[in-house]
FIMIDREN-728131 format. One record per atom (N, C-alpha, C, O): residue number from 1; x, y, z; atom name; chain; residue in one letter. Coordinates in steps of 0.001 Angstrom, whole numbers. Example, Ala and Ser with C-alpha at 12.3 -4.5 7.8 and 13.67 -1.06 7.14 Angstrom:
REM residues 2
num X Y Z atomo cadena residuo
1 13190 -5690 7800 N A a .
1 12300 -4500 7800 CA A a .
1 13200 -3300 7800 C A a .
1 14236 -3319 8465 O A a .
2 12850 -2250 7080 N A s .
2 13670 -1060 7140 CA A s .
2 12900 30 7870 C A s .
2 13409 1138 8039 O A s .
***
This chain:
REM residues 153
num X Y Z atomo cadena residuo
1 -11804 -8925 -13122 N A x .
1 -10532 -8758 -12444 CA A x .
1 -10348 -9904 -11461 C A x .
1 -11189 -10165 -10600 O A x .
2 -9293 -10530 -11613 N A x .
2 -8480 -11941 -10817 CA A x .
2 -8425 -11454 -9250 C A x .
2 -8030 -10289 -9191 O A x .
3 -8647 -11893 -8259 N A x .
3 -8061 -11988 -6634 CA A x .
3 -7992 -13177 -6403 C A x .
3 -8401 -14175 -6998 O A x .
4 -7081 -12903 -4892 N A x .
4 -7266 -14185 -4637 CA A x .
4 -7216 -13663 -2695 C A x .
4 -6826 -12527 -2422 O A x .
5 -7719 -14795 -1368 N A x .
5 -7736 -14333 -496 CA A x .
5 -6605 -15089 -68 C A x .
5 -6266 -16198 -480 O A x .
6 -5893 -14175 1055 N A x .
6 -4547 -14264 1749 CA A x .
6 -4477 -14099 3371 C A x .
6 -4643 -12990 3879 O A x .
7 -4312 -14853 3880 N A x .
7 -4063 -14384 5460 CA A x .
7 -2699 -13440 5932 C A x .
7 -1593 -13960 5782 O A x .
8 -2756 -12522 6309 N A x .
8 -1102 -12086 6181 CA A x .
8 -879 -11939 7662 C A x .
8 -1446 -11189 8457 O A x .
9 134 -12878 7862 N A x .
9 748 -12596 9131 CA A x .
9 1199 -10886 9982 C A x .
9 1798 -9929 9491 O A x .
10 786 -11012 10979 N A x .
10 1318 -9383 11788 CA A x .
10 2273 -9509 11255 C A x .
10 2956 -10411 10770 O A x .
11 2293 -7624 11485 N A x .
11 3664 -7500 10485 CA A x .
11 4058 -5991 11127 C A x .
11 3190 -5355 11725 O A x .
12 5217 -5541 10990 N A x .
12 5391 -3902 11569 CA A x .
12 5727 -3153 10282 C A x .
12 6250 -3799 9375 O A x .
13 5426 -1579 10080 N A x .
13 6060 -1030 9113 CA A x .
13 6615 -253 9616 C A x .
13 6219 254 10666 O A x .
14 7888 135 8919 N A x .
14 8502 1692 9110 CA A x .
14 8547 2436 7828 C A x .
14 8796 2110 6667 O A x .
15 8242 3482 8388 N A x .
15 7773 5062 7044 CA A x .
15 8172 6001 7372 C A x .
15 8959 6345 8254 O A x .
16 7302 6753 6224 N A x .
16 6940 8097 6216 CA A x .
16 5396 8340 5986 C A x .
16 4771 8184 4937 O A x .
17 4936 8755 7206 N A x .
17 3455 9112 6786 CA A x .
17 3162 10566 6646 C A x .
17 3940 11479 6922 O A x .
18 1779 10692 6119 N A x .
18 1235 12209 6028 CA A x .
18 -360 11788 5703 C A x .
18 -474 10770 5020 O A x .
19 -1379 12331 6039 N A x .
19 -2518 12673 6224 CA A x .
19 -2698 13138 4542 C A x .
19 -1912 13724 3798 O A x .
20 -3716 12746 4369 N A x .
20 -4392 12620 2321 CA A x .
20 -5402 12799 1839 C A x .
20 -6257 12690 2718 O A x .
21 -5880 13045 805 N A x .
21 -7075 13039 -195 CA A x .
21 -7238 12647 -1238 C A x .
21 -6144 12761 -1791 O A x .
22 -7970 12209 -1952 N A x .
22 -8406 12409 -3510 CA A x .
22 -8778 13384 -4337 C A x .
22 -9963 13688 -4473 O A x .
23 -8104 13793 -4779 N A x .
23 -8477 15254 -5449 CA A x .
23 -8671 14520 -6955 C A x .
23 -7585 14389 -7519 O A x .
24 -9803 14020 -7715 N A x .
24 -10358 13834 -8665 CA A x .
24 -9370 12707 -9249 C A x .
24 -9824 11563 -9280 O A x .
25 -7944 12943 -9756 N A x .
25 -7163 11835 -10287 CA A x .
25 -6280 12378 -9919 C A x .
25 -5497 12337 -10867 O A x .
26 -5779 12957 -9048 N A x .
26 -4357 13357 -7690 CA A x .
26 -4835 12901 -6374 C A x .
26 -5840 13149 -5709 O A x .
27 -3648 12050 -6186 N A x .
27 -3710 11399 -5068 CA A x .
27 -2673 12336 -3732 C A x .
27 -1555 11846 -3574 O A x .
28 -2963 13425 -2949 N A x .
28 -1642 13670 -2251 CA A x .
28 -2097 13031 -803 C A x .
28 -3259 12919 -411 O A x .
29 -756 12592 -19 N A x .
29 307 13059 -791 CA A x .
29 1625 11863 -1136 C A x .
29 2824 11978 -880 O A x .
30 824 10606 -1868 N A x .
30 1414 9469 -2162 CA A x .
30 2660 9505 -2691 C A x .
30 3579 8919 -2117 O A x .
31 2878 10266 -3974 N A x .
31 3811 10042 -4500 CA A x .
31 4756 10482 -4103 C A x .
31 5835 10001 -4449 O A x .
32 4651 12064 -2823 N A x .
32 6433 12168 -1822 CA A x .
32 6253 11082 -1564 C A x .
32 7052 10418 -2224 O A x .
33 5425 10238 -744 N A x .
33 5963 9327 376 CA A x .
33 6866 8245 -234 C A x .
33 7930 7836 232 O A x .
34 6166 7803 -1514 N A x .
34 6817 7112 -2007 CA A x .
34 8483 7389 -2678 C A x .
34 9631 6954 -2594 O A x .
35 7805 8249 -3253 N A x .
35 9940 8769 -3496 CA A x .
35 10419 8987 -2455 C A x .
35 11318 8150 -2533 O A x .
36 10564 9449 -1494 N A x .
36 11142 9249 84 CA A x .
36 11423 8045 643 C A x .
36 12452 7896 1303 O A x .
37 10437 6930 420 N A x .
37 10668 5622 1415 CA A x .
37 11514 5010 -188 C A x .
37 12188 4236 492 O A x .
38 11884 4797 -1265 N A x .
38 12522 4916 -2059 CA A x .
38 13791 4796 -1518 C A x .
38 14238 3650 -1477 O A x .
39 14581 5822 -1033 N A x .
39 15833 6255 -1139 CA A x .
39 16110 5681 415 C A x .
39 17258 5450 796 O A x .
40 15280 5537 1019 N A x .
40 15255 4869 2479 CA A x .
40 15455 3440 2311 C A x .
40 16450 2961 2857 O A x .
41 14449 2440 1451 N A x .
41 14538 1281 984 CA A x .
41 15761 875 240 C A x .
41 16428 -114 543 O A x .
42 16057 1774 -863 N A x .
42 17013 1654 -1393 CA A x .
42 18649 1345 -720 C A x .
42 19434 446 -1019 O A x .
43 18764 2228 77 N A x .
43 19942 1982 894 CA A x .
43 19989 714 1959 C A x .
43 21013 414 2572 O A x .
44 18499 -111 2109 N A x .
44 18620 -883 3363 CA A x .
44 18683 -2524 2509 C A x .
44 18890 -3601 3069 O A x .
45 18458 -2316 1147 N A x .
45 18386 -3415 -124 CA A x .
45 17531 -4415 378 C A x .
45 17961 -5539 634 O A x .
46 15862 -3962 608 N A x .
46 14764 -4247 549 CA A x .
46 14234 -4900 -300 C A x .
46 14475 -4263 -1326 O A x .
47 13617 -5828 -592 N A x .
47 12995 -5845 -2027 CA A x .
47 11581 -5914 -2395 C A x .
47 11010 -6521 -3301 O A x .
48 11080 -5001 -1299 N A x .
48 9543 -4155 -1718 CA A x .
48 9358 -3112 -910 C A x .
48 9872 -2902 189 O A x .
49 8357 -2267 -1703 N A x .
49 8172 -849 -787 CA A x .
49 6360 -1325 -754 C A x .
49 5625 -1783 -1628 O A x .
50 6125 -947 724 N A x .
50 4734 -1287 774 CA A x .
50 4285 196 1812 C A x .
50 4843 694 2789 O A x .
51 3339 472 1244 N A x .
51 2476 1344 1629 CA A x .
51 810 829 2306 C A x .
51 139 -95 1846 O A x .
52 428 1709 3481 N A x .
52 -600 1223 4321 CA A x .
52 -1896 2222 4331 C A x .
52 -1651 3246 4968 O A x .
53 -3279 2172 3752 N A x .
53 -4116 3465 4052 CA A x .
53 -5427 3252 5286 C A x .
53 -6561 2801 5126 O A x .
54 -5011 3571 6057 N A x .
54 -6025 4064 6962 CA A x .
54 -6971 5387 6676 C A x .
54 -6583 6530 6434 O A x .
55 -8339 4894 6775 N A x .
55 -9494 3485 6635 CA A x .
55 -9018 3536 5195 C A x .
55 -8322 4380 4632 O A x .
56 -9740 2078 4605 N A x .
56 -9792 1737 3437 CA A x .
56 -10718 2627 2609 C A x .
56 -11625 2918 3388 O A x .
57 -10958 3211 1424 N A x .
57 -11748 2882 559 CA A x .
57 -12644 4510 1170 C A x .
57 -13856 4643 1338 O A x .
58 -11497 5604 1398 N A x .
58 -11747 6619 1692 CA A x .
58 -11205 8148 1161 C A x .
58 -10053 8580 1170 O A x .
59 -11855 8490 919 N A x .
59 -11520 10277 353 CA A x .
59 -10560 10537 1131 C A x .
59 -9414 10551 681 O A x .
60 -10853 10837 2656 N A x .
60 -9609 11612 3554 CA A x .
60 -8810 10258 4100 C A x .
60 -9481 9229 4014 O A x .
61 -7462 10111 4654 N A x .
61 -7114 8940 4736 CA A x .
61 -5571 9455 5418 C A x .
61 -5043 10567 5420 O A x .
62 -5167 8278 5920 N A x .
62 -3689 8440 6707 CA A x .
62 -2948 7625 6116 C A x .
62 -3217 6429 6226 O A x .
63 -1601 8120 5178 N A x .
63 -848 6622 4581 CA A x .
63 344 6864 5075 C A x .
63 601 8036 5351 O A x .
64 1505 5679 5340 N A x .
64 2473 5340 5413 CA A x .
64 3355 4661 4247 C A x .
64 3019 3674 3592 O A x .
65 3930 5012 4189 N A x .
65 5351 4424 2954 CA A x .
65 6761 3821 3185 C A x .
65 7753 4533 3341 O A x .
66 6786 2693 3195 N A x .
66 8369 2151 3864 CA A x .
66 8296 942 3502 C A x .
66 7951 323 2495 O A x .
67 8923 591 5128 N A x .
67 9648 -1308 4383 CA A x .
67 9063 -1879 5674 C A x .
67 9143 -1252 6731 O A x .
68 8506 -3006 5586 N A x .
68 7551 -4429 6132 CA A x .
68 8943 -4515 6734 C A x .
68 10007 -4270 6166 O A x .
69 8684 -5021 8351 N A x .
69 9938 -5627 9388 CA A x .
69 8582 -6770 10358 C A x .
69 7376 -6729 10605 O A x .
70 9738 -7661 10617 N A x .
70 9098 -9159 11226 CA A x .
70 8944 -8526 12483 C A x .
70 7850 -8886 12918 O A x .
71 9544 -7697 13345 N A x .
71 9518 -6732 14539 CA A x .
71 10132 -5406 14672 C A x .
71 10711 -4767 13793 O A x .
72 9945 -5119 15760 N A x .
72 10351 -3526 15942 CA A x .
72 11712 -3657 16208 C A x .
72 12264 -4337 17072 O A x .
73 12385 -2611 15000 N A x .
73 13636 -2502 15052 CA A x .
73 13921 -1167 15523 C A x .
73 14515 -689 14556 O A x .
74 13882 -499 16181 N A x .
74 14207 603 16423 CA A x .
74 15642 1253 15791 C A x .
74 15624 2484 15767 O A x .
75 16671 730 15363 N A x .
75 17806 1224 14957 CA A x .
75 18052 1490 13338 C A x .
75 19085 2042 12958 O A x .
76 17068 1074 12457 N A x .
76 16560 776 11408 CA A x .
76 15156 2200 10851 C A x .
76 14591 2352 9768 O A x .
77 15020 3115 12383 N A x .
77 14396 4182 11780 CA A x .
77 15225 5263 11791 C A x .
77 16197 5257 12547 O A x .
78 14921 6523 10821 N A x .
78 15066 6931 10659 CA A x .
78 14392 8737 11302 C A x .
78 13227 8847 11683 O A x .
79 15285 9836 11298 N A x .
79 14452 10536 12121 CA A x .
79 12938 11398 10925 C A x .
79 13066 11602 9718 O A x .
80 11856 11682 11643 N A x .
80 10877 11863 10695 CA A x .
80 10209 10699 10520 C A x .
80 9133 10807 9931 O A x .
81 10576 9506 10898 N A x .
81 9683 8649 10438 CA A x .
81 8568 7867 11301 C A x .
81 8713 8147 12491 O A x .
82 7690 7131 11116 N A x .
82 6739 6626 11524 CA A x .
82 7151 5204 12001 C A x .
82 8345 4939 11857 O A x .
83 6124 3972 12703 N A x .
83 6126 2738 13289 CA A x .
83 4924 2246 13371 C A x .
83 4031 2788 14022 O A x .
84 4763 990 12608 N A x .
84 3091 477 12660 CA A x .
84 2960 -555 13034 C A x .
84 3619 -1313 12322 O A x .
85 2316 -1204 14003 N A x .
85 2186 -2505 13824 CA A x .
85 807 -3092 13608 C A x .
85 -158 -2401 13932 O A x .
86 631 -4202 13134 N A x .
86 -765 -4073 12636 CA A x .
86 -843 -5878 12961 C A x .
86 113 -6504 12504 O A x .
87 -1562 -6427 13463 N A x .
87 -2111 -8249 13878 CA A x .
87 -2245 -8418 12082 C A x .
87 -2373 -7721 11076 O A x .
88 -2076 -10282 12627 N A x .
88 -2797 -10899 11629 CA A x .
88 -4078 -10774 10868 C A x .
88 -4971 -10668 11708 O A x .
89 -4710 -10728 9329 N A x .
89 -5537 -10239 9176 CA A x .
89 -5569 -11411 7680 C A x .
89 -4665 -12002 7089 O A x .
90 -7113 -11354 7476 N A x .
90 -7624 -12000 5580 CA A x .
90 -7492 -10654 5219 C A x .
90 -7563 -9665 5948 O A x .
91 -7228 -10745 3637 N A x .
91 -6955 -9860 2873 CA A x .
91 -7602 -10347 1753 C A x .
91 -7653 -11559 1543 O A x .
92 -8165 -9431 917 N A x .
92 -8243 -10831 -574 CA A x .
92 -7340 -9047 -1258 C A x .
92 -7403 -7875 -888 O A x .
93 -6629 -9754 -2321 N A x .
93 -5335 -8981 -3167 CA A x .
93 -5582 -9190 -4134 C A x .
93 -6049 -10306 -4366 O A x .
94 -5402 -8227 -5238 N A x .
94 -5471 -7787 -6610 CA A x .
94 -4378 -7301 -7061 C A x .
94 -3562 -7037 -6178 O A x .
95 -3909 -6983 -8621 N A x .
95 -3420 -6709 -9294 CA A x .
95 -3572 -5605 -9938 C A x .
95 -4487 -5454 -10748 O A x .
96 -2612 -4602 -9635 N A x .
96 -2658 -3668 -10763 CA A x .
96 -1557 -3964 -12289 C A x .
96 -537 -4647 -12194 O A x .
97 -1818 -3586 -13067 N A x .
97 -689 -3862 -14089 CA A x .
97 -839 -2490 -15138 C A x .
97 -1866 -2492 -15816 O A x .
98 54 -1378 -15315 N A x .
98 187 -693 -16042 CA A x .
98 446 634 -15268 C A x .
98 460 688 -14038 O A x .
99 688 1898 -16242 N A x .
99 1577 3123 -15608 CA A x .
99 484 3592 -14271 C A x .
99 -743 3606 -14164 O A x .
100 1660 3967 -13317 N A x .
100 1046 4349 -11903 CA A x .
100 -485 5439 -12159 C A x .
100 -1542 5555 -11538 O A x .
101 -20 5966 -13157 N A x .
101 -1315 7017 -13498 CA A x .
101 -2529 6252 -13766 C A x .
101 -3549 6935 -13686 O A x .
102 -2722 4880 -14096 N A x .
102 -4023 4555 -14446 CA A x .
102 -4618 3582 -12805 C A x .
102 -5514 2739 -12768 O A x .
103 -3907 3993 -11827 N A x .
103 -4112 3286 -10382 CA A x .
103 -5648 3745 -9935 C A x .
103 -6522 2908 -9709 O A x .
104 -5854 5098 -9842 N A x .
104 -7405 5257 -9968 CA A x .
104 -8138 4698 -10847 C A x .
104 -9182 5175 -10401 O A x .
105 -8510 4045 -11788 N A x .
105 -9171 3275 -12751 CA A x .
105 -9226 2173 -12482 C A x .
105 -10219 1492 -12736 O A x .
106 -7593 1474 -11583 N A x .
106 -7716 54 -11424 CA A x .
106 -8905 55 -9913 C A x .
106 -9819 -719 -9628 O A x .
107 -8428 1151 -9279 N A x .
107 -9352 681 -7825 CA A x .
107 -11009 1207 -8347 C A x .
107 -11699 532 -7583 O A x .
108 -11753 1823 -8999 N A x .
108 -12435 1364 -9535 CA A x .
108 -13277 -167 -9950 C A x .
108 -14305 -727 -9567 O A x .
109 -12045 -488 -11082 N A x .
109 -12591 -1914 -10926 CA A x .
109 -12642 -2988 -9725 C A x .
109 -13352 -3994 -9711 O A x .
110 -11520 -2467 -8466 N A x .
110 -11302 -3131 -7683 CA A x .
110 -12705 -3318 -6785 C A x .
110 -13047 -4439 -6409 O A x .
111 -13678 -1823 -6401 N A x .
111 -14199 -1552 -5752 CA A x .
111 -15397 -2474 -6077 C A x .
111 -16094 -2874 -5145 O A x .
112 -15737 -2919 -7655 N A x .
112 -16890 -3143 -8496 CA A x .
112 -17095 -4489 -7974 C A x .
112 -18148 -4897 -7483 O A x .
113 -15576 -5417 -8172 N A x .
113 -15810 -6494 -8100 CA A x .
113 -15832 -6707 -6688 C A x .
113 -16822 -7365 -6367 O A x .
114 -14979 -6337 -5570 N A x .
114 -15444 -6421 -3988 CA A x .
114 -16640 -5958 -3701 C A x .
114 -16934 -6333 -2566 O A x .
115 -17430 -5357 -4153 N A x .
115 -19101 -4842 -3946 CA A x .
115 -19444 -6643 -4197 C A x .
115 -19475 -7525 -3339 O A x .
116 -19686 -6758 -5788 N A x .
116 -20293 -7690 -6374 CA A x .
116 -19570 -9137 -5784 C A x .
116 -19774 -10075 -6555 O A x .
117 -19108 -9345 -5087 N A x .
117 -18466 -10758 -4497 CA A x .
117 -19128 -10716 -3368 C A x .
117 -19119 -11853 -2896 O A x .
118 -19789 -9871 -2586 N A x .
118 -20284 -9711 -1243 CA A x .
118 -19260 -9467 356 C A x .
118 -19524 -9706 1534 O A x .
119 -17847 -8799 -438 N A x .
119 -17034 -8488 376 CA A x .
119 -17308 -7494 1609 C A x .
119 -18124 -6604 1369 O A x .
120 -16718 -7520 2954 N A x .
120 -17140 -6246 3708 CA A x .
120 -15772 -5997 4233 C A x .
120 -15241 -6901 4879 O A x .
121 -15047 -4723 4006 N A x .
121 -13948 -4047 4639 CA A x .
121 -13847 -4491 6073 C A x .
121 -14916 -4413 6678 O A x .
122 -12716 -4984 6833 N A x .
122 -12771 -5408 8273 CA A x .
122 -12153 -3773 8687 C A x .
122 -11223 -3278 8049 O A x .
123 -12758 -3133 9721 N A x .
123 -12417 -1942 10061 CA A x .
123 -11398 -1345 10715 C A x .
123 -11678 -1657 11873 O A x .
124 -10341 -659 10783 N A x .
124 -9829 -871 11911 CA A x .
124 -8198 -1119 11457 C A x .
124 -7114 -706 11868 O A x .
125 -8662 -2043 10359 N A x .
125 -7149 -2651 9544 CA A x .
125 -6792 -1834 8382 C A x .
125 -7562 -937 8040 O A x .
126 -5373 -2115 7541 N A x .
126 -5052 -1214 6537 CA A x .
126 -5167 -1612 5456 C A x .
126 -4866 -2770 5165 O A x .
127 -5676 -664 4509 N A x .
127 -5426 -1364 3134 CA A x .
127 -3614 -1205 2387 C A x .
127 -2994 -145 2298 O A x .
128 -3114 -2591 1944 N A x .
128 -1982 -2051 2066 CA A x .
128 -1213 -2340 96 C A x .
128 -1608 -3290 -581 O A x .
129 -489 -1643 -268 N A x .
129 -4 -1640 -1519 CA A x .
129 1153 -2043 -1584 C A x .
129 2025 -1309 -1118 O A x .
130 1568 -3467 -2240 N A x .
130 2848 -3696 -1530 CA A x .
130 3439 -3985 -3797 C A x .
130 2675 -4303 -4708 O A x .
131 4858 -3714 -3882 N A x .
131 5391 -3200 -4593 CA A x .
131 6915 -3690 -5217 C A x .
131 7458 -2627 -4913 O A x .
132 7534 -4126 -5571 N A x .
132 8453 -4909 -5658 CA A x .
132 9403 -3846 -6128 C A x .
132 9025 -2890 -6804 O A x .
133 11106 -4105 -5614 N A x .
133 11566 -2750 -5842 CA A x .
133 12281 -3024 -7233 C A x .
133 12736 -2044 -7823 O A x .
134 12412 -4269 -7795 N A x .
134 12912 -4213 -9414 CA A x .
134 11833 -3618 -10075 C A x .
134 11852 -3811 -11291 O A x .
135 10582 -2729 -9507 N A x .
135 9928 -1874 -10458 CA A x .
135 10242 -735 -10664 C A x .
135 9870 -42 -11611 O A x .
136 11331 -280 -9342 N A x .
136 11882 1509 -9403 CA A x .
136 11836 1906 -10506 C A x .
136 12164 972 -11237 O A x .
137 11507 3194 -11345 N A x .
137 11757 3711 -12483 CA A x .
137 10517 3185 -13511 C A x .
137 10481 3619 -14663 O A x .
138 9676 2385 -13105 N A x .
138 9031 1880 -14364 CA A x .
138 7661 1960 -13993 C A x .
138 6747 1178 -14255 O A x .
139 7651 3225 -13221 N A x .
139 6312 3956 -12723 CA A x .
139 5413 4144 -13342 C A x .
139 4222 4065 -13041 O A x .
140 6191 4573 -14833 N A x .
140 4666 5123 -16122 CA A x .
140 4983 4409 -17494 C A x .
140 4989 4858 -18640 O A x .
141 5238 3182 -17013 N A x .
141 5272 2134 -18305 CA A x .
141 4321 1392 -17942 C A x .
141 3826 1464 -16818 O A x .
142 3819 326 -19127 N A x .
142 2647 -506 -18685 CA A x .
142 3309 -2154 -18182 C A x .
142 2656 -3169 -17939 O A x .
143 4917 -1947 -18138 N A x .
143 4610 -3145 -17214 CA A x .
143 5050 -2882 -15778 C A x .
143 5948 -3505 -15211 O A x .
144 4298 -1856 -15226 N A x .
144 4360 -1769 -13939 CA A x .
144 3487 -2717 -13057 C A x .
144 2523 -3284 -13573 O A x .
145 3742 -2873 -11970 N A x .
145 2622 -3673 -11245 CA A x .
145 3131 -3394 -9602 C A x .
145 4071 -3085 -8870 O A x .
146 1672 -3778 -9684 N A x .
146 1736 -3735 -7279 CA A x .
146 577 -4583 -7339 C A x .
146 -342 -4832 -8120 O A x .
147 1019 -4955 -6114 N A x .
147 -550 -5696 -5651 CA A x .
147 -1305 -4224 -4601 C A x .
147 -759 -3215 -4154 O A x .
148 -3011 -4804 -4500 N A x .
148 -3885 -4369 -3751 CA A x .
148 -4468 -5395 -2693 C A x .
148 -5230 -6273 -3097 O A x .
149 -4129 -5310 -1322 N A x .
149 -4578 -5656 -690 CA A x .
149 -5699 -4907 342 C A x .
149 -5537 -3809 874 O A x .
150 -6912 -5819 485 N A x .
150 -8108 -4862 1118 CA A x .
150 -8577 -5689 2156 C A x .
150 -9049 -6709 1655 O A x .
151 -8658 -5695 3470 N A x .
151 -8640 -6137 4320 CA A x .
151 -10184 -6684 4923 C A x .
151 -10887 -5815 5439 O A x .
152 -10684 -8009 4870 N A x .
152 -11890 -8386 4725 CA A x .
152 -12274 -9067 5969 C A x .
152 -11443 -9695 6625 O A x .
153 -13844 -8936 6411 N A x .
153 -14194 -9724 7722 CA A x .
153 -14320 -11311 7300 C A x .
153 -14590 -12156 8153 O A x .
***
C-alpha cells in the first residue's frame, strides 16, 4: 500500500461529534455523522467532508464530521454542533479505494504497513479522513475513495 508524508497546516473543524466503537465490522456512530455533516456541507458548497478520530488507532474513540475552516467562524455553525482546532502536524496519508464497507480491511492494511515502516502515532493529534464531495452517493461502489491520514512523530 502507497503513502506518502504531508505536513498539514492548523486547521479548525466544524461538526457533528459523538463518542464510538468498533463493533467487529460496525463502526458507530460514523455513518450518522457523516450523513448529517452531508446536508450541512452540502448547503455551504464545500468540496470535502473530513472527519477527525480522537486517539488514533482505537476501539473507543471521539469523532467529528464536517467541513475544514482556515479559522473560527462562528456564524457558519450550526446549533448541535462541535469546534476543533488542531496546530500544525506530519501526517503520512493513504488511500482507500472501493465501497465504504471494505474501510475496515483497508485500515488493516494501513496499520501493517505503518507498524512495518517504523511509524509512531504523535499523541494528542487526530487521525483525520478527508473525502471529496463529488463522491456523495458513491459510498458502496468501488470507485469510491478518501484519503487516511495518521498523524506521526
Amino acid at each position: 500500500m502507497k503513502f506518502k508524508e504531508f505536513i498539514k497546516d492548523s486547521f479548525v473543524l466544524v461538526g457533528f461529534s459523538a463518542a464510538g466503537k468498533w463493533d467487529e465490522d460496525i463502526v458507530y456512530p460514523i455513518p450518522r455523522l457523516w450523513e448529517k455533516s452531508r446536508k450541512f456541507i452540502s448547503e455551504r458548497d464545500a468540496d470535502k467532508i473530513v472527519g477527525v478520530c480522537l486517539p488514533p488507532r482505537s476501539n473507543h474513540y471521539f469523532y467529528t464530521c464536517g467541513m475544514e475552516m482556515n479559522s473560527v467562524d462562528f456564524h457558519k455553525i450550526d446549533e448541535g454542533m462541535t469546534i476543533h482546532t488542531f496546530p500544525e502536524q506530519k501526517y503520512v496519508v493513504f488511500k482507500h479505494i472501493g465501497s465504504s464497507k471494505t474501510i475496515p480491511s483497508t485500515y488493516e492494511k494501513i496499520w501493517s504497513v505503518f507498524d512495518k515502516e517504523g511509524y509512531s502515532i504523535k499523541e494528542g493529534m487526530p487521525e483525520i479522513e478527508i473525502v471529496s464531495t463529488d463522491m456523495f452517493g458513491k459510498e458502496e461502489t468501488k470507485e469510491y475513495e478518501m484519503e487516511v491520514w495518521i498523524p506521526v512523530k
